[in-house]
Backbone as ProteinMPNN parsed JSONL, in Angstrom:
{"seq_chain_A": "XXXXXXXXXXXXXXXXXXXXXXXXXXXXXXXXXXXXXXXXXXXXXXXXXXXXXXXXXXXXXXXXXXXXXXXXXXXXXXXXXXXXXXXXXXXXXXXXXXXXXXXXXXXXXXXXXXXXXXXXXXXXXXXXXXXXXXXXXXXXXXXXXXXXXXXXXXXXXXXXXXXXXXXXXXXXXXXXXXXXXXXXXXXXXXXXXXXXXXXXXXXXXXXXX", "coords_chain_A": {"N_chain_A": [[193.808, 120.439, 158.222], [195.914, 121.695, 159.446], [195.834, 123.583, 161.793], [196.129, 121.333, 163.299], [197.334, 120.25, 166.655], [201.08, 120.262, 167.426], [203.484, 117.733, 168.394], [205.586, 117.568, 171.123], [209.279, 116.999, 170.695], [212.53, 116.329, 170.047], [214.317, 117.622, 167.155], [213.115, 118.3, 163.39], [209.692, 118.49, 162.728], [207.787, 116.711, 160.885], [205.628, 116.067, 160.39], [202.132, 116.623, 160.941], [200.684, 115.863, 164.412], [198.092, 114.962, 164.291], [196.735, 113.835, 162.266], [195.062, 112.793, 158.969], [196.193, 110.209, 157.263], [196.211, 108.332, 153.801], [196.148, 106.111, 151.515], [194.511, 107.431, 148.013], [191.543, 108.133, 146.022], [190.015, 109.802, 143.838], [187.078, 109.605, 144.34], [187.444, 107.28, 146.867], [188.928, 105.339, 149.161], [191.938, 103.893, 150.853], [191.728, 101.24, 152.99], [193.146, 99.295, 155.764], [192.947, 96.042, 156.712], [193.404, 92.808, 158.972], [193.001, 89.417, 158.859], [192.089, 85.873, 159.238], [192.654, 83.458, 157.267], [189.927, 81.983, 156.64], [187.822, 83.68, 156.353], [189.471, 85.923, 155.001], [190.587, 85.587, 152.599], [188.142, 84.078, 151.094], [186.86, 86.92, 151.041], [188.751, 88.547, 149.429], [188.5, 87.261, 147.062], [185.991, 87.413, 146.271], [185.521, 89.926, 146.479], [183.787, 91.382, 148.069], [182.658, 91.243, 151.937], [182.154, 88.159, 153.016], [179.587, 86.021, 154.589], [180.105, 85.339, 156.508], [181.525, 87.028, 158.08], [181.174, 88.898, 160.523], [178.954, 91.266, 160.801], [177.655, 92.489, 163.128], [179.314, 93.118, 164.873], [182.227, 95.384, 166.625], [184.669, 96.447, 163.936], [187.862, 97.33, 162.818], [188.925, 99.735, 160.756], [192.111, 100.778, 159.245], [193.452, 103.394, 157.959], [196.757, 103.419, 157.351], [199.269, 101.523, 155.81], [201.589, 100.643, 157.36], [201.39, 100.849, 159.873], [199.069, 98.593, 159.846], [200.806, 97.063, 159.165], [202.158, 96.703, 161.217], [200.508, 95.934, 163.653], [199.688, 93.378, 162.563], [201.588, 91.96, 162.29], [203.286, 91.521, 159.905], [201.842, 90.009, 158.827], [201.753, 87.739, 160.021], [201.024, 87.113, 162.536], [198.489, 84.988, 164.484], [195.871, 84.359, 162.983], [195.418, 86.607, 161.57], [196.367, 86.367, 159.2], [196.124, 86.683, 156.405], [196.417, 89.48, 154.947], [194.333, 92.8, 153.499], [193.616, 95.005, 151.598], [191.263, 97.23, 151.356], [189.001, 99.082, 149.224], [187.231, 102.134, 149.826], [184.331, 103.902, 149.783], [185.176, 107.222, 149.51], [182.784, 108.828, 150.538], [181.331, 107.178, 152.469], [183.618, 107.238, 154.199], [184.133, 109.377, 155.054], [181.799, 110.109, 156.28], [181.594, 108.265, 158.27], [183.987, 109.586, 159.971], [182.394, 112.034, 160.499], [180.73, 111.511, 162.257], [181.678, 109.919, 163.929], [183.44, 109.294, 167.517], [185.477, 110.56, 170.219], [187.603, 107.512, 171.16], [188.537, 107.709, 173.656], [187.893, 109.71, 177.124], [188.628, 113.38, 176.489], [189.815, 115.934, 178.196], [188.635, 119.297, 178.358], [187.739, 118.576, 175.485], [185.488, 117.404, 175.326], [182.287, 117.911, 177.417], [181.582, 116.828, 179.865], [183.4, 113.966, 181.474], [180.997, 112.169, 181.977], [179.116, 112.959, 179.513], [180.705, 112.718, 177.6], [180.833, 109.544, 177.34], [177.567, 108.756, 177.17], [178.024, 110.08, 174.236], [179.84, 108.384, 173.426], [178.744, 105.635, 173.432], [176.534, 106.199, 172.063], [177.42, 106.892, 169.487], [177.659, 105.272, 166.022], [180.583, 104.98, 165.089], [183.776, 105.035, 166.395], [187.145, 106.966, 167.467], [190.903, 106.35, 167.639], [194.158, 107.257, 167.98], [196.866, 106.007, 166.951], [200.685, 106.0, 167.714], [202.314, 106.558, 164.795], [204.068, 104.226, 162.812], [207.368, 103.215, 161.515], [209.255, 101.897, 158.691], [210.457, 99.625, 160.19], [208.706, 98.908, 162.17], [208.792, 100.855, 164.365], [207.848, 103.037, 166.799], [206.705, 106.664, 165.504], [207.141, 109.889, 166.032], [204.426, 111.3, 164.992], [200.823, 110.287, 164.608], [198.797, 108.176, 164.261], [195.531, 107.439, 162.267], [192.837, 105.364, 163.64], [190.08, 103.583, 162.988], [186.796, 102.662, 164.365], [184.301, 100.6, 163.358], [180.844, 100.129, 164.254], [177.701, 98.572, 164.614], [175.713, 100.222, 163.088], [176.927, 101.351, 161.007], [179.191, 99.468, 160.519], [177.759, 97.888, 159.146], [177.045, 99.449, 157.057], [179.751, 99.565, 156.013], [180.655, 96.901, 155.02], [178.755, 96.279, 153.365], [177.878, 98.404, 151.523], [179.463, 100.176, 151.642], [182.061, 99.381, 150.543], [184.539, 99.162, 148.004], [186.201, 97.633, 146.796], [187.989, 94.704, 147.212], [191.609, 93.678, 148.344], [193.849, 90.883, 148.103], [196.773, 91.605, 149.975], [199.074, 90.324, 151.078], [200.94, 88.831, 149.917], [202.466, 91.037, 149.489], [202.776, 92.531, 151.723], [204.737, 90.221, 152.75], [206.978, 90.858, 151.179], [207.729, 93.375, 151.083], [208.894, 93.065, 153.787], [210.3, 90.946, 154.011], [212.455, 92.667, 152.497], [212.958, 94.471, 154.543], [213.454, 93.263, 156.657], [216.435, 92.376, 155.264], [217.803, 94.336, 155.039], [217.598, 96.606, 153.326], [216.107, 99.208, 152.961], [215.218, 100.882, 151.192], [214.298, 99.79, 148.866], [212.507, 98.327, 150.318], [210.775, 100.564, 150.709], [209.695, 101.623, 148.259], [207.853, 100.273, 147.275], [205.722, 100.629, 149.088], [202.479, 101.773, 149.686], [201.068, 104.666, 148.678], [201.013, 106.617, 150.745], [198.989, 109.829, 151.527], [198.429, 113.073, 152.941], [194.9, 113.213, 153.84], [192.097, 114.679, 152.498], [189.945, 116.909, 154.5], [187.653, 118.428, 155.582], [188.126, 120.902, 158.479], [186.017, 121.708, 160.236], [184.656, 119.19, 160.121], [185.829, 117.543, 161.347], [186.911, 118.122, 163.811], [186.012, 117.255, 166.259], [187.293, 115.351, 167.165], [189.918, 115.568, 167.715], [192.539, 115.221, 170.6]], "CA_chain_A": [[194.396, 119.926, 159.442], [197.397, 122.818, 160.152], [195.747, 123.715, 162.914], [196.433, 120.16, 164.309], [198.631, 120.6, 167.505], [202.221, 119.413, 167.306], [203.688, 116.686, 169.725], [207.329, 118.41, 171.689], [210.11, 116.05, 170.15], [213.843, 117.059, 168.632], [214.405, 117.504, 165.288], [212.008, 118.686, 162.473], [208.596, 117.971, 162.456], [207.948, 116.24, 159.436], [204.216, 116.113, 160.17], [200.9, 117.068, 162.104], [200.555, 115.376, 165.303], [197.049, 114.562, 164.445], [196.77, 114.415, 160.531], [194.859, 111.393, 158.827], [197.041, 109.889, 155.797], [195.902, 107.225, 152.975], [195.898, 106.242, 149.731], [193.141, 107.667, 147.949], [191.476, 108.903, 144.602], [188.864, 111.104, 143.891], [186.069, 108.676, 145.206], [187.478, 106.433, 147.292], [189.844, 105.789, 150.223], [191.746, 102.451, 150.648], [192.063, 101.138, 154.229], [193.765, 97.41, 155.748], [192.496, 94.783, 157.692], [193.869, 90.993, 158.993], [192.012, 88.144, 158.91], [191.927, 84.63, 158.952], [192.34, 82.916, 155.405], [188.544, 81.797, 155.744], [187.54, 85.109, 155.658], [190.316, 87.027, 154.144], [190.567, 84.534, 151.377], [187.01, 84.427, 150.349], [185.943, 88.838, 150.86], [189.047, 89.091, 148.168], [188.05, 86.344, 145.737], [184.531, 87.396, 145.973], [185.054, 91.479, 146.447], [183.018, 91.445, 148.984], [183.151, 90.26, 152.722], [181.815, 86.778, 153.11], [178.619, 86.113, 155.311], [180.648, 84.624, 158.314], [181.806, 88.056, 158.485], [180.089, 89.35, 162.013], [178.278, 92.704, 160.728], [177.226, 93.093, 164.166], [180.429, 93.127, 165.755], [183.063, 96.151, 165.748], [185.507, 96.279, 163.155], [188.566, 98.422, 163.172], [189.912, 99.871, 159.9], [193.305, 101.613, 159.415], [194.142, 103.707, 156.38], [197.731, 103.626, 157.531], [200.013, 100.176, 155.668], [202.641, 100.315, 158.672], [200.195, 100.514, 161.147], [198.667, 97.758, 159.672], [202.312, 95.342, 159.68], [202.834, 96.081, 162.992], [198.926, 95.391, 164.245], [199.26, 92.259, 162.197], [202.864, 91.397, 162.621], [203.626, 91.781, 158.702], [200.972, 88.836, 158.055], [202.615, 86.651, 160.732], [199.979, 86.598, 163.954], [197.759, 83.705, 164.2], [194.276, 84.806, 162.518], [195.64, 87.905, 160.712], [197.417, 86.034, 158.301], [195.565, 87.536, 155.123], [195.902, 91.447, 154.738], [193.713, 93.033, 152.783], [194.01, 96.434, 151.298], [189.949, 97.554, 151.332], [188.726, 100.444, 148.932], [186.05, 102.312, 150.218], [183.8, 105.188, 148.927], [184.944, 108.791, 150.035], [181.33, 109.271, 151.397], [181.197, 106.548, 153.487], [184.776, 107.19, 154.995], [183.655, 111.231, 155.993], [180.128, 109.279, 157.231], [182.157, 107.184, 159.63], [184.582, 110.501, 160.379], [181.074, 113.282, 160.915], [179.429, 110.65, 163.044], [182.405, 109.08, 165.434], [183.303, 109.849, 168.988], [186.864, 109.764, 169.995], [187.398, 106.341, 172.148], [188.511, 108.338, 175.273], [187.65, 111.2, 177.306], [189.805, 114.376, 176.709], [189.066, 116.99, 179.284], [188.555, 120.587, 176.936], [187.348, 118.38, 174.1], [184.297, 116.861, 175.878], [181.843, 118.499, 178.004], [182.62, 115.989, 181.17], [183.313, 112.707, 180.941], [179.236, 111.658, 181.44], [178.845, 113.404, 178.226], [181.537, 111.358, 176.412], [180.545, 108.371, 177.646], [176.646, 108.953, 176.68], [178.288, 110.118, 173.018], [180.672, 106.784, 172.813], [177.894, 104.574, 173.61], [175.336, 106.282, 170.417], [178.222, 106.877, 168.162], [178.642, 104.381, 165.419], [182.245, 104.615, 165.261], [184.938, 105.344, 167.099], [188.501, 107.003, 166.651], [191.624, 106.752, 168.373], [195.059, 107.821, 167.111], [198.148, 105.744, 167.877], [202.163, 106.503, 167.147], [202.708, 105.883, 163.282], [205.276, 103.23, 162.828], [208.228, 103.136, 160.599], [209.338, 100.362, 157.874], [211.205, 98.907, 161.193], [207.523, 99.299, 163.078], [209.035, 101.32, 165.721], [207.29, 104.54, 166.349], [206.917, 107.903, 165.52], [206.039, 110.816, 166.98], [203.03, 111.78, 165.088], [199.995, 109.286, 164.819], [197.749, 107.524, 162.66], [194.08, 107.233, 162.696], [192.627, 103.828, 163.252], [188.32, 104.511, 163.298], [186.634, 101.367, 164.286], [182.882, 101.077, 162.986], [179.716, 99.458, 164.812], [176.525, 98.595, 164.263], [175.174, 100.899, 161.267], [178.459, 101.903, 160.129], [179.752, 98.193, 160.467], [176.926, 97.096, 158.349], [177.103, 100.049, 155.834], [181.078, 99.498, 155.158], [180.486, 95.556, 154.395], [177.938, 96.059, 152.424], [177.547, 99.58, 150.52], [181.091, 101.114, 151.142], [183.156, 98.688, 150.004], [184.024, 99.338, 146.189], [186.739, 96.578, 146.291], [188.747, 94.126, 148.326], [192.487, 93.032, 147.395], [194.545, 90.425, 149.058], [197.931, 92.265, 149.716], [199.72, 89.603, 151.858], [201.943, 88.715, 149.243], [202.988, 92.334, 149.178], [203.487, 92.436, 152.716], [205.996, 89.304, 153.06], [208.12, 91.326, 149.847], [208.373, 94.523, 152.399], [208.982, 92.823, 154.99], [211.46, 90.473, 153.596], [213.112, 94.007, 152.126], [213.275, 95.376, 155.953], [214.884, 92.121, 157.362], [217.477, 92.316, 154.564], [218.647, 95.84, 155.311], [217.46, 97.192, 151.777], [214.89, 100.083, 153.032], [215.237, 101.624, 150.053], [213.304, 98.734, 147.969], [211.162, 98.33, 150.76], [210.043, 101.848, 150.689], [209.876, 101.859, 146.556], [206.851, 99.376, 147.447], [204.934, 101.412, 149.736], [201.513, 102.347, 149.031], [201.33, 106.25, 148.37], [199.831, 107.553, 151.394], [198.906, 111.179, 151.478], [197.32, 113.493, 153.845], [193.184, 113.243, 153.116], [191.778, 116.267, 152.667], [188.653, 116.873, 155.229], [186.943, 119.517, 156.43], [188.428, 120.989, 159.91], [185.167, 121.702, 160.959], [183.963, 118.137, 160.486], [186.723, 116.389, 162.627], [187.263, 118.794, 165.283], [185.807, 116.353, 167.656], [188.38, 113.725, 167.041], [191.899, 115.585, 168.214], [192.634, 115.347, 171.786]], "C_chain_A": [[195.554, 120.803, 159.92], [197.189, 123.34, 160.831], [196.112, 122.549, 164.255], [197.332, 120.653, 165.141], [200.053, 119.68, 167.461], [202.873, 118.676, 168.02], [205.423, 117.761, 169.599], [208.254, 116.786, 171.191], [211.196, 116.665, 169.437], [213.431, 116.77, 167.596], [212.933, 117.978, 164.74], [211.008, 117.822, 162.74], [208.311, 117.429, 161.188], [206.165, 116.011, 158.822], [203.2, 116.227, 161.247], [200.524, 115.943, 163.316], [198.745, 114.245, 164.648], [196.214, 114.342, 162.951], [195.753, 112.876, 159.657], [195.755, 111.583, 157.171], [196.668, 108.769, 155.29], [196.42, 107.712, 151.594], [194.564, 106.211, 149.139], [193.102, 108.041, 146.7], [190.726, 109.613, 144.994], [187.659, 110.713, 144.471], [186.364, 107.913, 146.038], [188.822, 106.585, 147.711], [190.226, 104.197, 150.476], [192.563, 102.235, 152.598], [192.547, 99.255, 154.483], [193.23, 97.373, 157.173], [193.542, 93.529, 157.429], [193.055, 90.393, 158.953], [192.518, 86.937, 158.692], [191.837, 84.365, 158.074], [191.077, 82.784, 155.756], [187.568, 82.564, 155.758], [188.354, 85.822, 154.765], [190.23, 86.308, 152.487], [188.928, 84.946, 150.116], [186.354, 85.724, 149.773], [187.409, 89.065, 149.654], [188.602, 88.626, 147.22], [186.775, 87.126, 145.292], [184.537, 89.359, 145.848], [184.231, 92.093, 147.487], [182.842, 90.566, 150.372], [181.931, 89.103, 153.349], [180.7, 86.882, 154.369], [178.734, 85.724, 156.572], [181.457, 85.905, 158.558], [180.841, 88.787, 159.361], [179.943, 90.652, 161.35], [177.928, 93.244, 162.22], [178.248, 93.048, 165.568], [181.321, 94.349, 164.864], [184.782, 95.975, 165.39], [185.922, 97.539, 162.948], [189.498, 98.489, 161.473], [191.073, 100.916, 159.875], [193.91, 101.863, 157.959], [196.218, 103.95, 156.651], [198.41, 101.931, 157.158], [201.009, 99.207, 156.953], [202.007, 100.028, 159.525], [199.764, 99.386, 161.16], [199.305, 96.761, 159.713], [202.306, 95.516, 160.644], [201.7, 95.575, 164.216], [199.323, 93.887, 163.685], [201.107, 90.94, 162.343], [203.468, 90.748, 160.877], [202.77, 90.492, 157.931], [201.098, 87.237, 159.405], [201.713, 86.218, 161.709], [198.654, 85.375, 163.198], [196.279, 84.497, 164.137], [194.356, 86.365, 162.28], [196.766, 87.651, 159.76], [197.214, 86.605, 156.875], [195.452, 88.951, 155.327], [195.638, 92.057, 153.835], [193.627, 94.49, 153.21], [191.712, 96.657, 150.749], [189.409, 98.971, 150.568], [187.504, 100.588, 148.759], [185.516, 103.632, 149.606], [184.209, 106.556, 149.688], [183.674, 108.813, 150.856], [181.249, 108.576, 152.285], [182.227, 106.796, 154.495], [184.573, 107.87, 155.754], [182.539, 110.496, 156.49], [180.687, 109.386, 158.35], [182.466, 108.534, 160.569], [183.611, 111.493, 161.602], [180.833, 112.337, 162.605], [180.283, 109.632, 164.127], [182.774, 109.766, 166.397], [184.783, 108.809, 169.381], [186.508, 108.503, 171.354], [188.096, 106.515, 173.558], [188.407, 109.679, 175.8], [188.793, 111.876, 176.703], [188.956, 115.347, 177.3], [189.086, 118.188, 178.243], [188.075, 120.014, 175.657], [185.95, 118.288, 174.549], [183.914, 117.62, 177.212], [182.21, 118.335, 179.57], [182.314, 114.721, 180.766], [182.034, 111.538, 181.171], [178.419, 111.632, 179.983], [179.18, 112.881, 177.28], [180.91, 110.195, 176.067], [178.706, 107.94, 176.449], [176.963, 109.377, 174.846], [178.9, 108.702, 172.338], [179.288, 106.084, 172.37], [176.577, 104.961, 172.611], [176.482, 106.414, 169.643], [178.681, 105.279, 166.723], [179.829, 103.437, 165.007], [182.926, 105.504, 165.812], [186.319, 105.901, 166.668], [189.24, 106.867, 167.444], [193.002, 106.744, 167.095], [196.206, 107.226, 168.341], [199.287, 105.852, 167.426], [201.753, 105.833, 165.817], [204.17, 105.533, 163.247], [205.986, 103.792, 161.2], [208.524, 101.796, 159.651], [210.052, 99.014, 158.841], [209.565, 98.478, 162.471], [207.642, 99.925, 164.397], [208.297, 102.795, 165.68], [207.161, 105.988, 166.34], [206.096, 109.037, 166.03], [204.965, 111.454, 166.529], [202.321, 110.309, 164.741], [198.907, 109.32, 163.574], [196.443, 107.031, 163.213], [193.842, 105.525, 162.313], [190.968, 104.259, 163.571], [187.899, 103.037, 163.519], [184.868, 101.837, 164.495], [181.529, 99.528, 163.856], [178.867, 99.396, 164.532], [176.192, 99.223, 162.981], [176.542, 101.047, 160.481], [179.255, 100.195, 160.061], [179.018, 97.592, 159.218], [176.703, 97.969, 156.959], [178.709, 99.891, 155.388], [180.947, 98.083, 154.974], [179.909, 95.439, 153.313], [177.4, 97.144, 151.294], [178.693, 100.252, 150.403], [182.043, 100.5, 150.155], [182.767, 98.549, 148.423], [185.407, 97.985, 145.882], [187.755, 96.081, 147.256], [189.799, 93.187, 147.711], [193.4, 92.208, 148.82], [196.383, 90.784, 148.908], [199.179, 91.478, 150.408], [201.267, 89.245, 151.446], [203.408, 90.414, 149.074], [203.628, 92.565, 150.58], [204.681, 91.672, 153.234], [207.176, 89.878, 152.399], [208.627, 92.02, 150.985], [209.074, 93.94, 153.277], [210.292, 91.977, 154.81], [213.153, 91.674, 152.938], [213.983, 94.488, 153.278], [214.393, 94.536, 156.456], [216.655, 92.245, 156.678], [218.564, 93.396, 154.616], [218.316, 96.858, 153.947], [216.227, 98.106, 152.129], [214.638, 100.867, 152.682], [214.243, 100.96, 149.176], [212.43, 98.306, 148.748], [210.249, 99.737, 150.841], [209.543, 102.216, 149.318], [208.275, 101.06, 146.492], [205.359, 99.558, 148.403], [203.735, 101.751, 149.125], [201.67, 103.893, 148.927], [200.541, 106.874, 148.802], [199.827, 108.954, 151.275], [198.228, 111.798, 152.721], [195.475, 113.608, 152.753], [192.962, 114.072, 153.346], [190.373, 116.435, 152.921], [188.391, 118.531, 155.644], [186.91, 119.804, 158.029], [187.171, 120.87, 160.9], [184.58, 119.824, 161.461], [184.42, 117.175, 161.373], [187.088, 117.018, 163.52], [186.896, 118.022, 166.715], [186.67, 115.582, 167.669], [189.831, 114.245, 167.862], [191.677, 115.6, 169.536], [192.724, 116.209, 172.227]], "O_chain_A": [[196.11, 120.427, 160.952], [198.145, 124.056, 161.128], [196.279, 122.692, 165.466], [198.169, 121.439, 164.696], [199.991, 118.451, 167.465], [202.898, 119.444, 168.983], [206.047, 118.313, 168.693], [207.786, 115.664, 171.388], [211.029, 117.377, 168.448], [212.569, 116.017, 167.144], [211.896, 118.032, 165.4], [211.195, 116.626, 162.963], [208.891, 118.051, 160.298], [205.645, 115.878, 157.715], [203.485, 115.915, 162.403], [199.922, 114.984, 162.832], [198.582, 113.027, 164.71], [195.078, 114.781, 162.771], [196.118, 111.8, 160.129], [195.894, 112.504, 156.367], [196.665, 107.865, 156.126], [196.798, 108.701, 150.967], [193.666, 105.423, 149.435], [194.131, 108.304, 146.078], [190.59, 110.079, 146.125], [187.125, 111.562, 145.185], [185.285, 107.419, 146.364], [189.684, 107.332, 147.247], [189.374, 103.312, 150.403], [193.484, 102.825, 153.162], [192.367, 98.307, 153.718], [193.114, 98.096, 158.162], [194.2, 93.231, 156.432], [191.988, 91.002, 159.035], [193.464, 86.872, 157.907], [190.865, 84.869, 157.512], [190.519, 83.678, 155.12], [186.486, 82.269, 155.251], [187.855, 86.32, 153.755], [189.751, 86.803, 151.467], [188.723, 85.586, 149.084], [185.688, 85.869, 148.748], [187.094, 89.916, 148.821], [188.213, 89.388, 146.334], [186.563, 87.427, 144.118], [183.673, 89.973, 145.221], [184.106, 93.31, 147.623], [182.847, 89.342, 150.246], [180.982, 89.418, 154.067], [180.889, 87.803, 155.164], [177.91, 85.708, 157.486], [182.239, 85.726, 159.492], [179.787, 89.237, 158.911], [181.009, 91.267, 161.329], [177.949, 94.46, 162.407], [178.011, 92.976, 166.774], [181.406, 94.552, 163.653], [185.728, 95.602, 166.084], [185.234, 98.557, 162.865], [190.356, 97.701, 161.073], [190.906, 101.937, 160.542], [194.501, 101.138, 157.159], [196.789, 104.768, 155.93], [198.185, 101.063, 158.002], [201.136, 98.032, 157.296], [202.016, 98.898, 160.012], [199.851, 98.789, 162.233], [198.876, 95.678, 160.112], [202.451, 94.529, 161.365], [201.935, 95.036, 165.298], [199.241, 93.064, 164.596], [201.404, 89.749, 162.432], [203.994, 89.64, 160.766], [202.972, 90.094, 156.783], [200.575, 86.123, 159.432], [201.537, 85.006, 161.826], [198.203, 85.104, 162.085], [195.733, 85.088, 165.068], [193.543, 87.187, 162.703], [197.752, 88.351, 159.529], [198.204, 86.974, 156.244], [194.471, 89.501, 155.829], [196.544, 92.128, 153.005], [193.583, 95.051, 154.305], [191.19, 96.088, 149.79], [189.382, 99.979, 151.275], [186.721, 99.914, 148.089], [186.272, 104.365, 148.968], [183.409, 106.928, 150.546], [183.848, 108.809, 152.075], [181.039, 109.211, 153.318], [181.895, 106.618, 155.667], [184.643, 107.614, 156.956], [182.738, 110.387, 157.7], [180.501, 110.214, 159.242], [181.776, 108.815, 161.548], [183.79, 111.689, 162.804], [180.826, 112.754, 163.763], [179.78, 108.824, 164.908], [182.516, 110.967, 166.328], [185.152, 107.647, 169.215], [185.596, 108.517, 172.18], [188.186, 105.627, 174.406], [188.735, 110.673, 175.152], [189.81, 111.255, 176.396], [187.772, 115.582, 177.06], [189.647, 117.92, 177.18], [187.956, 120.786, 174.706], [185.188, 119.155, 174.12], [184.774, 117.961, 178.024], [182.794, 119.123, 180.315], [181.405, 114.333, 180.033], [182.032, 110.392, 180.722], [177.594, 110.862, 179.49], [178.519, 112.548, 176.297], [180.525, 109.828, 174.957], [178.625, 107.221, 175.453], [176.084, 108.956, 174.093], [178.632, 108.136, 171.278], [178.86, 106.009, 171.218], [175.699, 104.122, 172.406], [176.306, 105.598, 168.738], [179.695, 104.586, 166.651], [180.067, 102.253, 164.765], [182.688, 106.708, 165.72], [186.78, 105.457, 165.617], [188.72, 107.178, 168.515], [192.97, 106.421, 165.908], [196.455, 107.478, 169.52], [199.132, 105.812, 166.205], [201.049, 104.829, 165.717], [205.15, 106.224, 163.526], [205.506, 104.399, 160.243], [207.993, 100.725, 159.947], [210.177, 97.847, 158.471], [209.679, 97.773, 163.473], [206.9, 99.701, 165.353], [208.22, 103.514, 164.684], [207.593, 106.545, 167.349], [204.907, 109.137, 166.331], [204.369, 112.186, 167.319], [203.016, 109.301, 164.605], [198.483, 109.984, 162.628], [196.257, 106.413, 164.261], [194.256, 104.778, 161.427], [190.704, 105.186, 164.336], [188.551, 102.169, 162.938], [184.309, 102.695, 165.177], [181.622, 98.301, 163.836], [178.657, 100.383, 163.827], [176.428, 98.677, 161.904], [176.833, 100.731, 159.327], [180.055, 100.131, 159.128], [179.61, 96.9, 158.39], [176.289, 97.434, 155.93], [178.878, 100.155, 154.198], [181.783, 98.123, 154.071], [180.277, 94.727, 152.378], [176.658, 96.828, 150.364], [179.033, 100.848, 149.381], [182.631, 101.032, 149.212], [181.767, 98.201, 147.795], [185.482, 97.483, 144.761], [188.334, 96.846, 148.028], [189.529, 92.269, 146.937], [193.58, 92.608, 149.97], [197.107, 90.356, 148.009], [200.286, 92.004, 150.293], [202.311, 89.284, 152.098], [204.576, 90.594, 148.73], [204.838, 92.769, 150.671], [205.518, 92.19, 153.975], [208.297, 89.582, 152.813], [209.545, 91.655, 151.719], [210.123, 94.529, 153.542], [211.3, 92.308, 155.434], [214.364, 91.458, 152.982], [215.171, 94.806, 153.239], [215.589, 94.759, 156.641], [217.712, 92.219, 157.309], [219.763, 93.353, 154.339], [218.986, 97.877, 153.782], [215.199, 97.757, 151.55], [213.98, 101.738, 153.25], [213.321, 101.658, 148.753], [211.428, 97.829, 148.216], [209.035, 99.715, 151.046], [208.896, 103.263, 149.285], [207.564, 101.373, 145.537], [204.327, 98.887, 148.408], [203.835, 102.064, 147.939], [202.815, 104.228, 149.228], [199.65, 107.522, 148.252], [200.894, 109.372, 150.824], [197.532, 111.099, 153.458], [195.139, 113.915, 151.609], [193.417, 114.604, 154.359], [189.545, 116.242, 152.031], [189.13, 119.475, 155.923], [186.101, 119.281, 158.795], [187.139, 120.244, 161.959], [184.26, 119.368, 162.559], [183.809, 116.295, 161.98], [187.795, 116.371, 164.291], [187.358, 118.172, 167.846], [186.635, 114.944, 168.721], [190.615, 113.507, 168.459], [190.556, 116.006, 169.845], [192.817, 116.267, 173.453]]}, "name": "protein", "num_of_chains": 1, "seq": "XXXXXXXXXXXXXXXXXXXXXXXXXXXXXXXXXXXXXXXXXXXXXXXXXXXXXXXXXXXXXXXXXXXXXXXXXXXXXXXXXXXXXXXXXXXXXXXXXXXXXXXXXXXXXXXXXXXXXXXXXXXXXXXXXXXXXXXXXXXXXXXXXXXXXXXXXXXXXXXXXXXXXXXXXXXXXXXXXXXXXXXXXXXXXXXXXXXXXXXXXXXXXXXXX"}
């Protein structure tokens, strides 16, 4: 990704405008969702997400934690009260990556915006990239990938990606209780341990703006 382009902003860059960051191992990549206890509840108990989970509706995951408090409002919004930390297989993640289509034109990326359009509308999944928030959720000037998966790719991360599903909610109220307190030292000590993921330029070159 160090070809990514850099956003104009004082002060040091501290990172690639366009960079994806998780926590990850050698197989597997862990991304967050909200939900409703009578889903969230049941896809951790069980490891797997529950059959009143719409496969044929799209679902937006975000390997970014912050991203994920300030989408969900640290557990707080009504029907994203359960947040769940999702670990998925490496292979399926690059799948999603190869095979999505960013979710708006960019003129020089895309041929013209007929072309896009005709790519959105077969692509699987989708990417867009919005500011990455701070432990305050205010945000910063480079951005965090959020990929949101449809149809095949909706129905292969429910049911073949997913290597395990944890309910992190409790973890979120700690942080979050940390931030309020002024202590963003012990809320940062609690952080998951994102990293940059390490992809193949060629394979995401469609994705930067």
């Amino acid at each position: 990704m160090a070809r990514a382009k850099q956003c104009a902003h004082p002060g040091p860059v501290t990172a690639p405008e366009y960079q994806i960051r998780a926590l990850h191992t050698d197989s597997t990549v862990t991304v967050y969702q909200a939900y409703a206890q009578e889903i969230g509840l049941p896809a951790a108990q069980e490891g797997r997400f529950p059959p009143v989970w719409q496969r044929d509706r799209m679902t937006w995951i975000k390997p970014s934690f912050l991203w994920m408090m300030y989408r969900c409002g640290w557990g707080a919004k009504v029907g994203q009260e359960t947040v769940l930390a999702v670990e998925i297989s490496r292979e399926g993640f690059e799948w999603a990556l190869e095979h999505a289509c960013l979710s708006h034109y960019e003129h020089g990326l895309h041929a013209d915006r007929a072309t896009w359009k005709r790519q959105l509308k077969r692509a699987p999944a989708r990417v867009q990239w919005d500011p990455e928030r701070d432990l305050r959720l205010a945000p910063l000037a480079h951005r965090s990938l959020q990929l949101g998966l449809t149809g095949e790719a909706a129905r292969l991360y429910a049911d073949e990606w997913t290597v395990s599903i944890t309910d992190i909610t409790s973890l979120a109220h700690t942080i979050h209780a940390h931030v309020q307190g002024g202590d963003l030292d012990a809320a940062r000590q609690l952080l998951p341990r994102e990293r940059p993921y390490p992809v193949d330029e060629g394979d995401v070159a469609h994705l930067y703006q």
